[in-house]
C-alpha positions in Angstrom: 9.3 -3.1 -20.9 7.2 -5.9 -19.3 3.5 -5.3 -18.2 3.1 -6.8 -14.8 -0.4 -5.5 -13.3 -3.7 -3.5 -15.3 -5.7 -1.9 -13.3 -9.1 -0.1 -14.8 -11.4 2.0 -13.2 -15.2 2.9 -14.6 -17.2 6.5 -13.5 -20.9 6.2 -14.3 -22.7 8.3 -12.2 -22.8 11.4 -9.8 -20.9 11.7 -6.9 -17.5 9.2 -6.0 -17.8 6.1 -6.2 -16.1 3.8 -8.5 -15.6 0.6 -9.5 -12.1 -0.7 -10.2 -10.7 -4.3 -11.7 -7.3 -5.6 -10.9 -6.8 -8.4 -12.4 -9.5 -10.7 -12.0 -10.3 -8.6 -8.8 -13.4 -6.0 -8.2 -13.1 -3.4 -5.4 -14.8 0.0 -5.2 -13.2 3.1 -4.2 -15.6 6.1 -2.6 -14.6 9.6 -0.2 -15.9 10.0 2.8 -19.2 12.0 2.9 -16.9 14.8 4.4 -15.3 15.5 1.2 -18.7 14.8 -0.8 -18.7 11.0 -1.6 -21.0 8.2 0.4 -17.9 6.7 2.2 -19.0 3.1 0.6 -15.3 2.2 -0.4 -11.6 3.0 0.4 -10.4 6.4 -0.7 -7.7 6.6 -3.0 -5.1 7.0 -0.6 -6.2 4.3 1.4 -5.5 2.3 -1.4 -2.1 3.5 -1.2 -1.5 2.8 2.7 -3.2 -0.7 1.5 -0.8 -1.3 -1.1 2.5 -0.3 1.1 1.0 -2.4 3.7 0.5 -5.6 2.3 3.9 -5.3 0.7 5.4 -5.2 3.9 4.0 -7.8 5.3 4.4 -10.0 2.2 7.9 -9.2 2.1 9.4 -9.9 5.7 7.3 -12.9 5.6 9.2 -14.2 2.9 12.2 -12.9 4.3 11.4 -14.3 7.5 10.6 -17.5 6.2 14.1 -18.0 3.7 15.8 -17.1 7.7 13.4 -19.6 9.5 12.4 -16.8 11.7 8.9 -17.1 13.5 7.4 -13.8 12.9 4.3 -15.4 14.4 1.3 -13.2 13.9 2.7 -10.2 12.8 1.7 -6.3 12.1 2.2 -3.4 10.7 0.8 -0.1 11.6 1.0 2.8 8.9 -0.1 6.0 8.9 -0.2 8.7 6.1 -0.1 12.0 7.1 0.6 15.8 4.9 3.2 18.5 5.7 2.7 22.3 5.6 4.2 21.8 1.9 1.8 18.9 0.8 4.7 16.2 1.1 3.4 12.8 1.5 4.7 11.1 4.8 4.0 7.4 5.9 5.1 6.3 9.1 5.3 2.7 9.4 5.2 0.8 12.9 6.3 -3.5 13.0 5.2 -5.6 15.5 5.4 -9.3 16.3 3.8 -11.6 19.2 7.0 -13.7 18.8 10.3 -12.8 20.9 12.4 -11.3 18.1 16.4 -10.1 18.8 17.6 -7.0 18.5 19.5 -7.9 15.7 16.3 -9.7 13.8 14.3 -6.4 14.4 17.2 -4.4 12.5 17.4 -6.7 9.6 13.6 -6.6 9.6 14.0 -2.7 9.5 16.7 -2.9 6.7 14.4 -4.8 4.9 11.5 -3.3 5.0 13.3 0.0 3.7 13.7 -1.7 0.3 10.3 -3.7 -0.6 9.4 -3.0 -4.0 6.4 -0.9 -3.3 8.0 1.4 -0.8 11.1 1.8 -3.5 8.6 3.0 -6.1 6.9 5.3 -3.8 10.1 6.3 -2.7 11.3 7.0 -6.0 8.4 7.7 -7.8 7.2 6.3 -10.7 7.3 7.4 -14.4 3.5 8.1 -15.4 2.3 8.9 -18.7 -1.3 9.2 -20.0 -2.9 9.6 -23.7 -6.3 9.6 -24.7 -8.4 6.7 -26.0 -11.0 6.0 -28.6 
């Protein structure tokens, strides 16, 4: 198996906010002060909209790019919402300022389906946990 990303995340105080490194990266994570937290960073599962989003857009760019297709300034709208059950839902919504055919839009669609972060949420992901020193 082949590591690709780390991700680590420190808790030092009272309350929610933390401090996570990606990489070389540094972003906080916080709750909103409705659920107890100071609302001074993303919550968790904005992280997660973040993450589908930015795959998406990373994705049909490249796709749209291999095509020579001018996506122009393009967007994507998602939103994250719960069922009676507790299911996870995320609704995504693709737009472009550039005059795109019915057909492009479909491939578009079929494409975004199948980016590499919405297959792993999709599918879900193995997780396993131990305890360190």
């Amino acid at each position: 198996m082949r590591k690709v990303n780390t991700a680590s995340v420190v808790s030092a105080g009272p309350h929610y906010l933390h401090h996570i490194r990606v990489g070389h990266f540094d972003l906080a994570t916080d709750e909103p002060r409705a659920l107890g937290g100071e609302g001074q960073g993303p919550a968790p599962f904005d992280y997660y909209l973040a993450s589908l989003s930015a795959c998406t857009a990373i994705t049909l760019r490249m796709y749209a790019e291999k095509k020579g297709w001018n996506l122009g300034e393009f967007r994507a709208e998602l939103a994250l919402s719960f069922d009676d059950d507790g299911k996870v839902h995320v609704h995504r919504t693709l737009h472009s300022d550039q005059p795109l055919s019915d057909e492009q839009w479909q491939r578009l669609l079929e494409i975004v389906a199948n980016t590499p972060v919405t297959k792993a949420m999709r599918e879900g992901a193995v997780i396993t946990s131990e305890r360190g020193s």
